[in-house]
C-alpha positions as CSV (number, residue, x, y, z in Angstrom):
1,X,-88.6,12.3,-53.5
2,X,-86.1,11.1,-51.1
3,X,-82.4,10.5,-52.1
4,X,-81.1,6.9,-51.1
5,X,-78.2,6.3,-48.3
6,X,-75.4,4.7,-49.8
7,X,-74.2,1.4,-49.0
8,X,-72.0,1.5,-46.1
9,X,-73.2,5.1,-44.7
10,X,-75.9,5.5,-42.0
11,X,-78.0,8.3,-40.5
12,X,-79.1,11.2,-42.7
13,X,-78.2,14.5,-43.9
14,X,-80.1,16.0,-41.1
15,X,-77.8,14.8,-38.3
16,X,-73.6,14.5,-38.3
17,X,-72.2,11.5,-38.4
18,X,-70.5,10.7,-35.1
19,X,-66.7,9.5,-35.8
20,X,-65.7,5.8,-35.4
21,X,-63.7,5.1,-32.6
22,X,-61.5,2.0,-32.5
23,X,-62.2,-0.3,-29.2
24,X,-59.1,-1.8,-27.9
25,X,-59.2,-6.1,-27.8
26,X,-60.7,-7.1,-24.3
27,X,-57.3,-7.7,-22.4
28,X,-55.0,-5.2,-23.8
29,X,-54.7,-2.5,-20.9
30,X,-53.9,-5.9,-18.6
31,X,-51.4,-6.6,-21.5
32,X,-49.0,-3.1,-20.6
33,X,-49.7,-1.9,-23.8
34,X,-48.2,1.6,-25.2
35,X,-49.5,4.5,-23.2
36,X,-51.8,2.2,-20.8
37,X,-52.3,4.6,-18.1
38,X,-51.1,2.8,-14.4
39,X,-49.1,-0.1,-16.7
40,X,-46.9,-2.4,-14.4
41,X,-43.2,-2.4,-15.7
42,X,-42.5,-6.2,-16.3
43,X,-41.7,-8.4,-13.0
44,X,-44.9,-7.3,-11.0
45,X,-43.1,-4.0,-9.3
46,X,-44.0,-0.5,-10.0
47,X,-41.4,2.2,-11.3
48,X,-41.9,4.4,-7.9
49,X,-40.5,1.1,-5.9
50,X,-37.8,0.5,-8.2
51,X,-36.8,4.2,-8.0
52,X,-36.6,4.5,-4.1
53,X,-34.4,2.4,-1.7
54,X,-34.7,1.9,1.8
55,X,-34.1,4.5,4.2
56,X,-31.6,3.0,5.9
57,X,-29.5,2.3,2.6
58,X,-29.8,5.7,1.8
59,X,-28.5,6.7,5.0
60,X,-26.0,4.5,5.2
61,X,-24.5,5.6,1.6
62,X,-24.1,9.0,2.5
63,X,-22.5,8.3,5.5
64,X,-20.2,6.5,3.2
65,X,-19.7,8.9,1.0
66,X,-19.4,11.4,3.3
67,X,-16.4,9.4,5.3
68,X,-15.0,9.0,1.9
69,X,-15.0,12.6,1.1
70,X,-13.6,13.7,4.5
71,X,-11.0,11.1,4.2
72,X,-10.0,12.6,0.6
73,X,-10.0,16.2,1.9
74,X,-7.6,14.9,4.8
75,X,-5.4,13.3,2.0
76,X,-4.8,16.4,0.3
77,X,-4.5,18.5,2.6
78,X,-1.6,16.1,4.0
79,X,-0.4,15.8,0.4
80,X,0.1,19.8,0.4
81,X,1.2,20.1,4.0
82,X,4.3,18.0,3.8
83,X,7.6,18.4,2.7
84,X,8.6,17.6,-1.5
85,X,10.8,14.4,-0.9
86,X,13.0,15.7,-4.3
87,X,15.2,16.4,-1.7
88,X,15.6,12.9,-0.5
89,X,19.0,12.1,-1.9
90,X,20.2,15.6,-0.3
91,X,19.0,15.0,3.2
92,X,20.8,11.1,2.5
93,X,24.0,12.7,1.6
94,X,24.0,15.4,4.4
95,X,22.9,12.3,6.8
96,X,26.4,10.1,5.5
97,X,28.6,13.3,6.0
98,X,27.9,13.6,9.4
99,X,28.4,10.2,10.2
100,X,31.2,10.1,8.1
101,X,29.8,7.3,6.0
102,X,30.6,7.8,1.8
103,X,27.7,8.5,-0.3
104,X,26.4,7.3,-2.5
105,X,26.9,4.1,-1.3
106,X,27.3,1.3,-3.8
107,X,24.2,-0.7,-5.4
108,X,22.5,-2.9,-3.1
109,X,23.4,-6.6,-4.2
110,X,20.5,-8.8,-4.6
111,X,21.1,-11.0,-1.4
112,X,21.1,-8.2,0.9
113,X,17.7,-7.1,-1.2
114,X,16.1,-10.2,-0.7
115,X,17.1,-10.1,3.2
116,X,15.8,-6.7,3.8
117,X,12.2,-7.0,2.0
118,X,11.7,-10.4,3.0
119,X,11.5,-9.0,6.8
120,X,10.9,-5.5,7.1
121,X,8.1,-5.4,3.7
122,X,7.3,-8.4,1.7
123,X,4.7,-6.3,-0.2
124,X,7.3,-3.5,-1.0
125,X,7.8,-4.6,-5.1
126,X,3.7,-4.6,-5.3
127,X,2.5,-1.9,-2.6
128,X,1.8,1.9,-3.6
129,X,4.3,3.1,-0.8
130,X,1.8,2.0,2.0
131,X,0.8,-1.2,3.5
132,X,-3.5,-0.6,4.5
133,X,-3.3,-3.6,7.1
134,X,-0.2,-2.2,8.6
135,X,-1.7,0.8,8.7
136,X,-5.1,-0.8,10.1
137,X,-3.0,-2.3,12.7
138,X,-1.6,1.5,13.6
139,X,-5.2,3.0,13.9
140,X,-6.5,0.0,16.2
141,X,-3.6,0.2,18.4
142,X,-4.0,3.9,19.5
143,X,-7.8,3.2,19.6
144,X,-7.1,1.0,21.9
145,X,-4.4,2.3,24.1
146,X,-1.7,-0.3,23.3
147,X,-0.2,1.0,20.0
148,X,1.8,-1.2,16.9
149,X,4.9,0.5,16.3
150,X,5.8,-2.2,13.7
151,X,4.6,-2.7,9.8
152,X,5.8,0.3,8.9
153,X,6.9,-0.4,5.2
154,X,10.5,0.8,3.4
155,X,8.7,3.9,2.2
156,X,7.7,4.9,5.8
157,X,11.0,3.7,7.6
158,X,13.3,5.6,5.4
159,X,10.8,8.7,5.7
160,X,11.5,8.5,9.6
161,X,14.8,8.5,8.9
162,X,15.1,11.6,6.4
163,X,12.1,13.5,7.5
164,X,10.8,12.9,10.7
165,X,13.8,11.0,13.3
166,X,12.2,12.0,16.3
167,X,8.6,11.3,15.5
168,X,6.8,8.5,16.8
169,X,3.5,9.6,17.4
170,X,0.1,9.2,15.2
171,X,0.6,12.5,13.6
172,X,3.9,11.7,12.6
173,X,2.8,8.5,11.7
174,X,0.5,9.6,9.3
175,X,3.1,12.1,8.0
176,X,5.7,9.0,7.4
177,X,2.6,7.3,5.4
178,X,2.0,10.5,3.1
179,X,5.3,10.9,2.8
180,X,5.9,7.1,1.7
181,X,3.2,7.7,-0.9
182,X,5.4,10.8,-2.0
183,X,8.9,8.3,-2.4
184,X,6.7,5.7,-4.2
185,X,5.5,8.3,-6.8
186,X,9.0,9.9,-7.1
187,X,11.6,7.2,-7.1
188,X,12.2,3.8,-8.6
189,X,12.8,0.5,-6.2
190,X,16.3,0.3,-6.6
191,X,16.5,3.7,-6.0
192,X,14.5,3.5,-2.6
193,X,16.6,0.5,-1.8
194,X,19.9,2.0,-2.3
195,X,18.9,5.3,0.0
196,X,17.2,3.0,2.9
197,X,21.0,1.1,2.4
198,X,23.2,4.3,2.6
199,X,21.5,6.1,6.0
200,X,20.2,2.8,8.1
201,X,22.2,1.9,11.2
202,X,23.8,-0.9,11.9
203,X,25.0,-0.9,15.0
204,X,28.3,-0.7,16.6
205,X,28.8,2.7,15.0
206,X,28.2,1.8,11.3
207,X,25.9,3.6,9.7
208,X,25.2,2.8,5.8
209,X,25.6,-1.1,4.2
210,X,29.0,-0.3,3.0
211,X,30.1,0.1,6.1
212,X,28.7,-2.6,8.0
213,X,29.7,-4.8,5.4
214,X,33.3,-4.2,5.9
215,X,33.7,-3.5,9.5
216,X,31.4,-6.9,10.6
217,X,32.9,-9.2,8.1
218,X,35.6,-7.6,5.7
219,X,33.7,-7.5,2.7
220,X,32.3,-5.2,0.6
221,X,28.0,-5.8,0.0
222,X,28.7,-7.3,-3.2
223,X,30.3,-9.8,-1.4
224,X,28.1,-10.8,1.5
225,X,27.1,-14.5,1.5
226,X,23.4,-15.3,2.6
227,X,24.5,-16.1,6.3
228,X,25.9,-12.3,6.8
229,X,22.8,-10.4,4.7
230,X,20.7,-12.0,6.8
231,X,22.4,-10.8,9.8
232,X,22.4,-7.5,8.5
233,X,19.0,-7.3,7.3
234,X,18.2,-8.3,10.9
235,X,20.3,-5.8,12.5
236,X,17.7,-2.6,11.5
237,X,15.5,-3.1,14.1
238,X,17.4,-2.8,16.7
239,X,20.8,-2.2,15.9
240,X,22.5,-1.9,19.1
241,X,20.6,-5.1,21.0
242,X,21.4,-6.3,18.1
243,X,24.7,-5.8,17.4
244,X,26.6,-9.0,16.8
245,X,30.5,-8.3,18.3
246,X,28.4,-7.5,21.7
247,X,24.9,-9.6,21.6
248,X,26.1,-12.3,19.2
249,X,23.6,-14.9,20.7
250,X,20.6,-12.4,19.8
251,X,22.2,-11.4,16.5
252,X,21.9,-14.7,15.6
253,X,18.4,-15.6,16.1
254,X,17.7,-12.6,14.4
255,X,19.8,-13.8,11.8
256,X,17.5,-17.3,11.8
257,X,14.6,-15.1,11.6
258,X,15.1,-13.6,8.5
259,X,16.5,-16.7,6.9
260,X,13.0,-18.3,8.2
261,X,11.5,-15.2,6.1
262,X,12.9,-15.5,3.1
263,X,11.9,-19.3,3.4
264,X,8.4,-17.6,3.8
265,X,8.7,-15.4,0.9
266,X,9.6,-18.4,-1.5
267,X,13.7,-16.9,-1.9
268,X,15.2,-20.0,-0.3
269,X,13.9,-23.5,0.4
270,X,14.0,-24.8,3.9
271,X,17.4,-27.0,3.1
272,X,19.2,-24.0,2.2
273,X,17.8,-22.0,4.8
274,X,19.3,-24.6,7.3
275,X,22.9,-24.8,5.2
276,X,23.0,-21.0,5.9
277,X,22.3,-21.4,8.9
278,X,25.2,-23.4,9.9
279,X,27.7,-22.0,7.7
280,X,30.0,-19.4,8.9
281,X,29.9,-16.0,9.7
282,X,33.3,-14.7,9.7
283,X,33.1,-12.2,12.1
284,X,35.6,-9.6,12.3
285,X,36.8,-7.1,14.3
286,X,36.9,-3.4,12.0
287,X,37.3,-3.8,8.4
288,X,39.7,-6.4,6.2
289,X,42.6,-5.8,4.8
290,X,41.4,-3.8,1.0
291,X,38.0,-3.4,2.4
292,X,36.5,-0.2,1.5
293,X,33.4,1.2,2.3
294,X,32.3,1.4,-1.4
């Protein structure tokens, strides 16, 4: 007598019943369901395209990074190859001696300050020690045969005059802007100030602010009204075309040059620019009586 099949089960002892297998909805591999074999990530692009760029992008970033890498190499090795500037107040006082300027020469008052940076480096209370479109300017110039021997910032001019005062090629150039880089890094503003005052020259044979101060107009650099820092400001240059007691036509209109800068730079307004302008110098021949050079 033959058993019954229970309800729900089908086929017969005599063959294995074959396992159910769950059929996925009508739709679901278009869906991008988990684990669909060739799914589409969303927006309609595979991940192979995502993954690759073009060749040209490709090329073009490791020329990049290969001009970057190059130009950081180059930067060290600069960084190692020159001179520590630690001896920067050394070289200044060794300059003053045989010049027979005093050092240290007193703090540099605020008008003369404003003077200075207003027309040699407006950029010098924010820059790193370098100015890149000054030095932009530099690299195009020798490119191109006719090279910019101005924008050098404070950093770089007073590393020509402590480090390098005969160089005025690109490789000293380059040494002046590594060096800068080394003053920023090592000294304050003031200080940078105050050792750009005590070894610049003048003209007429003063080297150092103090001097200058006292042998142009009998006053010491705290007392300099805006008329005279301006002058002196103007006088770095070109100190001896400059020089006021034998050019005094030029010395002025550098003098209204920098007095136009530091209208630029937002330090004076155009009225008393122009009252500056007009006020008087008091030129003098050698120093005034209880003038000293400190």
């Amino acid at each position: 007598m033959t058993r019954g099949v229970p309800a729900g089960e089908g086929g017969s002892h005599d063959a294995p019943t074959a396992p159910l297998l769950r059929v996925p909805p009508a739709g679901a591999q278009a869906a991008g369901g988990p684990g669909t074999a060739g799914a589409a990530p969303a927006g309609g692009r595979s991940r192979a395209t995502e993954r690759r760029l073009p060749r040209w992008l490709r090329r073009a970033l490791i020329v990049v990074l290969a001009i970057a890498l190059a130009g950081a190499l180059a930067f060290a090795g600069l960084m190692l190859a020159t001179p520590s500037v630690s001896t920067a107040p050394q070289l200044a006082q060794a300059f003053d001696r045989a010049h027979g300027a005093p050092y240290p020469g007193p703090l540099v008052p605020a008008r003369f300050a404003a003077a200075l940076v207003a027309t040699e480096d407006h950029r010098f209370y924010s820059e790193p020690g370098f100015d890149p479109i000054a030095i932009g300017r530099v690299i195009i110039g020798h490119l191109t045969g006719q090279p910019d021997q101005g924008g050098a910032t404070l950093y770089q001019q007073l590393a020509k005059m402590l480090y390098t005062p005969r160089g005025s090629g690109p490789g000293a150039q380059a040494e002046q802007v590594i060096l800068g880089i080394k003053l920023d890094l090592t000294y304050s503003k003031t200080q940078i100030l105050r050792l750009y005052a005590d070894v610049a020259y003048f003209g007429h044979g003063y080297v150092g602010l103090a001097r200058a101060s006292c042998g142009y107009f009998g006053v010491t650099p705290a007392g300099l009204t805006w008329p005279q820092a301006a002058l002196l400001a103007g006088l770095v240059q070109a100190p001896s075309a400059d020089d006021p007691v034998a050019h005094f036509t030029v010395a002025r209109a550098r003098e209204a040059h920098v007095l136009g800068r530091l209208v630029a730079t937002g330090t004076l307004t155009q009225a008393q620019a122009a009252r500056a302008y007009r006020a008087p110098l008091h030129l003098v021949e050698g120093p005034g009586a209880g003038c000293t050079a400190r």
